[in-house]
N, C-alpha and C positions, 0 to 999 in steps of 0.2 A: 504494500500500500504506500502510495505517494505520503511525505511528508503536508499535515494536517497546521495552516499558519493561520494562528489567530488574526480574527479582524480586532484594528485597533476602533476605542470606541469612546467616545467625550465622556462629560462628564454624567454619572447617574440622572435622571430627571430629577429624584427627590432629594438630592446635592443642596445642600444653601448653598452660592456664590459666597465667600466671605465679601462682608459688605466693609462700604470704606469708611469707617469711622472712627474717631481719634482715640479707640478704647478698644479693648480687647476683654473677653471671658476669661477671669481667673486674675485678671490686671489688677493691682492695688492701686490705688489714684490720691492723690489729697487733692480734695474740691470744697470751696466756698458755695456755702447753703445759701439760701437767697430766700426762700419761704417754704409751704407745705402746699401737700395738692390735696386732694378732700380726703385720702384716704390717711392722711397723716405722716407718709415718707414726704423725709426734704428732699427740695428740690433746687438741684447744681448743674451748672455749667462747666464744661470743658471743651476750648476751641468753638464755643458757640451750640456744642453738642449738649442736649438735655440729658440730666441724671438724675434717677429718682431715687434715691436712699434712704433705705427704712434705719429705723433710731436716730438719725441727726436732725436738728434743730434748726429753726431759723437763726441768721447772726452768726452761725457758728461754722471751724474749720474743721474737718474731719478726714480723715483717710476709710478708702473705701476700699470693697471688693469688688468688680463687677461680676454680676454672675448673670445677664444677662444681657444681647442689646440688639437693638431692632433698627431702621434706617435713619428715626430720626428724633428715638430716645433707648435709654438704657435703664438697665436697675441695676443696682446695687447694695450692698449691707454695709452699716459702718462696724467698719473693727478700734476705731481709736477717735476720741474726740481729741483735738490737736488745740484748737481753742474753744471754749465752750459756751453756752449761752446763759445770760443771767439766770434764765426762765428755767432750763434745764435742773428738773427735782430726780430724787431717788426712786425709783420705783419700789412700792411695799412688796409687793408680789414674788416672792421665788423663781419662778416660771416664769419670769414676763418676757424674758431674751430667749423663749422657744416657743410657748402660745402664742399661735396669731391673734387672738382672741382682744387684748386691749393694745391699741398701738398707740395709743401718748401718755400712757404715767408716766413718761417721763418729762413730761408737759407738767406744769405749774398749773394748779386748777383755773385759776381765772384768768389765765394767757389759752386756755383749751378753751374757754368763754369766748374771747375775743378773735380767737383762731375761725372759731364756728359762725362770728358775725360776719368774717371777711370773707370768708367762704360763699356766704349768700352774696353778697355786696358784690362780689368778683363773678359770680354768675348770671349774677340778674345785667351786671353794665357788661359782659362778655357775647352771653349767648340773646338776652332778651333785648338788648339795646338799651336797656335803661339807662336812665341818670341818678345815680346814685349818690351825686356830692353836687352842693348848692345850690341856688334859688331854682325849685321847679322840680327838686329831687324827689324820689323816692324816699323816706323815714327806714329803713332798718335799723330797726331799735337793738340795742345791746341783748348780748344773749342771755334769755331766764336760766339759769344752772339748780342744782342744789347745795341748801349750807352741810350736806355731809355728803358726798359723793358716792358712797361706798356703797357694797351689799342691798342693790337696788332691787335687782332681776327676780323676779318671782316665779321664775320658770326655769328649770334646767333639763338639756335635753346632752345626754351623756353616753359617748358610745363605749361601750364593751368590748375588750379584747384579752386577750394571752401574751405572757411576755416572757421566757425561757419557761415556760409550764404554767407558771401563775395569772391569775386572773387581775386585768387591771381597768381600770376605767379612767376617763378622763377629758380634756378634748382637742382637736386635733393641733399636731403643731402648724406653722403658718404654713400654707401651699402646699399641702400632703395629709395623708391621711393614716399620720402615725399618730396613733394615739400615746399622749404623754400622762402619764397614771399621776394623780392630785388627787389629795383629800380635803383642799379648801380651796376656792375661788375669791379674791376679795370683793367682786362683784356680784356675788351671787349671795340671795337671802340664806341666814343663814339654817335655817330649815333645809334647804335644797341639796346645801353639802352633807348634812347629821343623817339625812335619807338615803340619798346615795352610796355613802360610805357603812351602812347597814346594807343596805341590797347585796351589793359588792360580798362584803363581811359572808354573809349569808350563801350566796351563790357560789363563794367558796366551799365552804363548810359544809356544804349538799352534792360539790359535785357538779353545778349545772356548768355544761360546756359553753365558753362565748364562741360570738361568733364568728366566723373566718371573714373576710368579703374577697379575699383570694380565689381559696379554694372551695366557697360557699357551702361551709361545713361548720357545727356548731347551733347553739340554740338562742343564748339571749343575746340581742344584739345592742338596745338601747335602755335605758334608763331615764324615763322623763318622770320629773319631778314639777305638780304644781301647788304653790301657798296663797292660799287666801290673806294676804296683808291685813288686813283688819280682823278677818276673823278667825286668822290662826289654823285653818282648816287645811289639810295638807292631804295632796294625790299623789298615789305612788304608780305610772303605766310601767310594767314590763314589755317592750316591743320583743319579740320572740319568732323563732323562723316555723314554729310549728305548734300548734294548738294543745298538746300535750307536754307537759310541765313534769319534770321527774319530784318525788314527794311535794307537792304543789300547798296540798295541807298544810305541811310542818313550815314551809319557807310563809305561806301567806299568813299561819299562826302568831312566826318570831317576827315578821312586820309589823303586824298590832300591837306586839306586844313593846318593842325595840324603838318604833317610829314616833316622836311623839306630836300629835296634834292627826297624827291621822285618822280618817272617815270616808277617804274611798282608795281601793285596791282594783286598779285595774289590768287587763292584757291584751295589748294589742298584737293581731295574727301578721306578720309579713314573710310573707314565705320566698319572695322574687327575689332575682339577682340586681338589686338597685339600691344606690346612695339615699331613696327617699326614706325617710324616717318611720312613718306609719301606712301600715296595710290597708288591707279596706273594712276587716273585721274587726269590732271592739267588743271582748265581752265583760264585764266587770265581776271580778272576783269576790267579793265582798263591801259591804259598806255603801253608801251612793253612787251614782251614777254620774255627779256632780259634786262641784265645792260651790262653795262661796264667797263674792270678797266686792267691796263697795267703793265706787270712783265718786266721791263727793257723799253726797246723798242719796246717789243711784246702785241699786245691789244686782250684783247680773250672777246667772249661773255658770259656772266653767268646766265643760265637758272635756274629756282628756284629747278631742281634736279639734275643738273651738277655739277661732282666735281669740286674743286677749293682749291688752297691752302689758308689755313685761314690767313696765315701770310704772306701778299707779301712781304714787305723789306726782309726777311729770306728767300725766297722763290729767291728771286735776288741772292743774297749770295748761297746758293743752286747748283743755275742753272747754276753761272759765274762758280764754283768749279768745277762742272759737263764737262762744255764745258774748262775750263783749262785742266783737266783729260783727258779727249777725245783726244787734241791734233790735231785738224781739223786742217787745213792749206788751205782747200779750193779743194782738192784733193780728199778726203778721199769718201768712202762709207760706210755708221752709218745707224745702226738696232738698234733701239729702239723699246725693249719690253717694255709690261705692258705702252704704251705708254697714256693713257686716253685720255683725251681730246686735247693732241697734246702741252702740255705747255713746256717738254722737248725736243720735235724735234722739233719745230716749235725756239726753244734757239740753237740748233745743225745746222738749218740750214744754221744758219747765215753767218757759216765758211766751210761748208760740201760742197762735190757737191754732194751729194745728199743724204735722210735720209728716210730711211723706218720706219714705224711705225705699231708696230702692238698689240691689243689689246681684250679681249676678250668679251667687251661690246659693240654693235652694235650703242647704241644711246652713247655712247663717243666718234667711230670713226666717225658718221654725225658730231659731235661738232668740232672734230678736222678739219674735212674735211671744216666747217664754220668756222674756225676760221687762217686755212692756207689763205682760200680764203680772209679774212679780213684784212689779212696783206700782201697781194698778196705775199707769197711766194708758186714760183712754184717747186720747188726740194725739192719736201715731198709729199710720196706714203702711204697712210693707209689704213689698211686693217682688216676687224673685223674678230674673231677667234682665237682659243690657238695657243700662240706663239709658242709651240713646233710642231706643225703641220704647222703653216703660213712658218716659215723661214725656215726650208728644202723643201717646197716647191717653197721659192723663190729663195736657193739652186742649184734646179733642173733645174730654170731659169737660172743660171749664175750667180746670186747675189751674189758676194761675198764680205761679210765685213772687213770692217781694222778695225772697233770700233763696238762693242755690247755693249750699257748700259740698265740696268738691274735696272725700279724700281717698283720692287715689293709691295703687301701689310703684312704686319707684318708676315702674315704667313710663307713667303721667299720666296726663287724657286720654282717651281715645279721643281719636278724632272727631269722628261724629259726636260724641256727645260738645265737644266746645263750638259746633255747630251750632247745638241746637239750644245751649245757651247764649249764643248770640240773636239765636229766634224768636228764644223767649222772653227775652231781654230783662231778666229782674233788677230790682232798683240796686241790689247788694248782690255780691257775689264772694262766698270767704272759701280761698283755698289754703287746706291743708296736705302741706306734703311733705315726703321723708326723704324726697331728693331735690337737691338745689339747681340741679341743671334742668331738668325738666319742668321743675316750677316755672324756670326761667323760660325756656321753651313754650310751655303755656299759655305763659301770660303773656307773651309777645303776640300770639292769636287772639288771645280775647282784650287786648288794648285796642281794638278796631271801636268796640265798641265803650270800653269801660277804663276808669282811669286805675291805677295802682297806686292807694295810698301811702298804707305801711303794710312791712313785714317785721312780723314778732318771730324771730328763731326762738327755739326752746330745745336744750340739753337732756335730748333723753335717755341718752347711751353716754354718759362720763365715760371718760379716759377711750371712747373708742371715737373712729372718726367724721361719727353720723350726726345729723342735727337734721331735726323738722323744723317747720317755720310754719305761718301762720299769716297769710296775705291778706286783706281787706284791698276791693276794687267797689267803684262806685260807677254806676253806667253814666255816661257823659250824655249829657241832654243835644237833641238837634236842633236846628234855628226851628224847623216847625214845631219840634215838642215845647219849647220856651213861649212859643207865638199861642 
């Protein structure tokens, strides 16, 4: 047989080109910080090239890692602060340089304040076009925080693993999904840890196998904990890959007995090969079906798949902002979209004569529908379905609004619905949202019609790098409506 000569052949298709920029992977750099991006890494320049680096600070000189970079930014990690920032505190937390979980304790609390106002500020004059500074401005007012920061979260959702045989829980470190085994979170209520760390205990001590998400092998997978803040009521869900529990008795006996404040024992079935947290099945173990826990004056029930704000004190702050914005009087008719489980109109009602709610989850409008009934207010109608389809439909009834509040998920509007608040033109308009760029995005659509007075940020995730806000727009009159 004739000699066999390779064809010569470029490069792979799925090859990166190394791209041309002034930094390289693995490259240690010292870069001048310059500010933060929303997510809490600083952000530096080299040769004009963007670097984002997580734990450095504004003001401050650092050496970096780059561990990754793309055409026309990079990441990186700081390994040495070179010169450092006034602002720059100790982090309380043991964990905090492997959880991704809070990314500025090492932020001064009330520079995390001030960080979260300029965040909105920088989005609304970036993406909305607003005017943010002097006569004819926008108002963003300073950020509402809390005077104790800490062990806010009333919910802990905790994954299950094995670590040279042993069983560990915890949550993951930043960008992967190694779980780092903790027995206390400084942000988490502390009920949520005393639970967890019983479960854990327990699930040892019986045997039950965690579970793999590799080799998808193994039983308990999650541990979600919820407290009722005011009323101390505490839910224990085992997420589980299979409906049968080995001595199920004796583990949900020593919970009762071990857990304190508990009155409901739940298990959630997820049997699939997925990162989602809970299955479709819930059956409860013991004790209610529900907890309970009160946002002002309003008591809601909290099912183990029901949403719920993690942080009630912030959530009060929130909601009074919400209903100062509104501007109820006792008069008014208020459509609350994106309403879930009813915790905004069920706050609107208070002062409303009457408040529509409508939402596009079926089992959040029964919540809401159970939870208007539990505080008997009767001037509140919900309705499950896309709000931009519900409210012209209630439209077409005569429903006409003086306030439409708007709280969306990070994603922002839908479009059609900022449509059809521009159709229906209410004399108020309060958005609340948990993303600053999309608010900003929004409210660049609906300044056609309506002006933007202030926005109220409010601090509901301390030490991490989230802020909601709280818009008031007022619809701008036409020469014929003035005439």
């Amino acid at each position: 047989m004739g000699k066999t000569t390779k064809k010569r052949r470029g490069p792979h298709p799925t090859a990166k080109a190394e791209l041309d920029v002034p930094v390289r992977v693995g490259q240690t750099v010292e870069v001048e910080i310059t500010g933060l991006n929303h997510e809490g890494a600083g952000v530096g320049r080299i040769e004009g090239y963007t670097l984002f680096v997580s734990g450095a600070l504004a003001q401050e000189r650092v050496r970096a890692r780059v561990e990754h970079v793309k055409k026309n930014f990079g990441f990186a990690k700081m390994v040495e602060v070179v010169e450092a920032s006034t602002y720059r505190a100790l982090p309380p937390c043991p964990l905090y340089d492997r959880c991704g979980g809070c990314s500025l304790q090492h932020l001064d609390y009330a520079e995390q304040l001030r960080h979260k106002q300029q965040i909105v500020r920088d989005n609304l004059r970036r993406i909305g076009g607003f005017q943010v500074e002097g006569e004819g401005a926008i108002t963003v007012h300073p950020t509402l925080g809390m005077s104790d920061p800490w062990r806010y979260r009333n919910k802990a959702q905790v994954p299950i693993g094995e670590e040279n045989g042993a069983l560990v829980g915890g949550f993951y470190a930043e960008k992967s999904h190694s779980i780092i085994d903790m027995e206390a979170c400084k942000i988490q209520h502390q009920a949520n840890d005393e639970a967890v760390a019983v479960v854990k205990k327990l699930a040892s001590e019986l045997q039950i196998r965690a579970y793999d998400e590799q080799r998808h092998t193994g039983l308990l997978r999650h541990v979600v904990v919820k407290v009722g803040v005011k009323t101390g009521e505490v839910m224990v869900v085992l997420v589980t890959t299979e409906e049968e529990i080995p001595q199920r008795e004796r583990l949900v006996a020593a919970i009762r007995e071990q857990v304190s404040g508990v009155t409901s024992i739940v298990q959630n079935i997820n049997p699939e090969r997925t990162n989602v947290i809970f299955g479709k099945k819930t059956v409860t173990l013991w004790g209610s079906d529900v907890i309970y826990d009160y946002i002002g004056p309003i008591k809601f029930a909290i099912s183990a798949r029901s949403f719920y704000q993690v942080n009630p004190a912030q959530t009060e702050v929130l909601y009074n902002k919400t209903l100062e914005y509104a501007g109820a009087t006792g008069t008014e008719t208020v459509i609350d979209a994106y309403c879930g489980i009813g915790t905004i109109s069920l706050f609107l009602a208070q002062k409303s004569r009457h408040v529509y709610g409508v939402e596009i989850v079926p089992e959040a409008i029964a919540d809401a529908n159970r939870n208007a009934a539990l505080n008997g207010v009767e001037n509140v109608t919900f309705e499950a379905g896309p709000a931009e389809v519900v409210i012209p439909a209630w439209k077409e009834k005569g429903i006409r609004a003086d306030v439409i509040v708007v709280d969306p998920p990070r994603k922002g509007c839908d479009e059609a619905l900022l449509a059809t608040i521009l159709e229906m033109q209410p004399e108020r308009v309060v958005y609340v949202s948990c993303n600053p760029s999309t608010l900003a995005r929004d409210l660049k659509v609906l300044a056609e019609r309506y002006e933007v007075r202030e926005v109220q940020p409010v601090d509901m995730f301390p030490h991490t790098g989230h802020v909601e806000s709280v818009a008031l727009l007022y619809r701008v009159e036409t020469d014929g409506e003035k005439n």
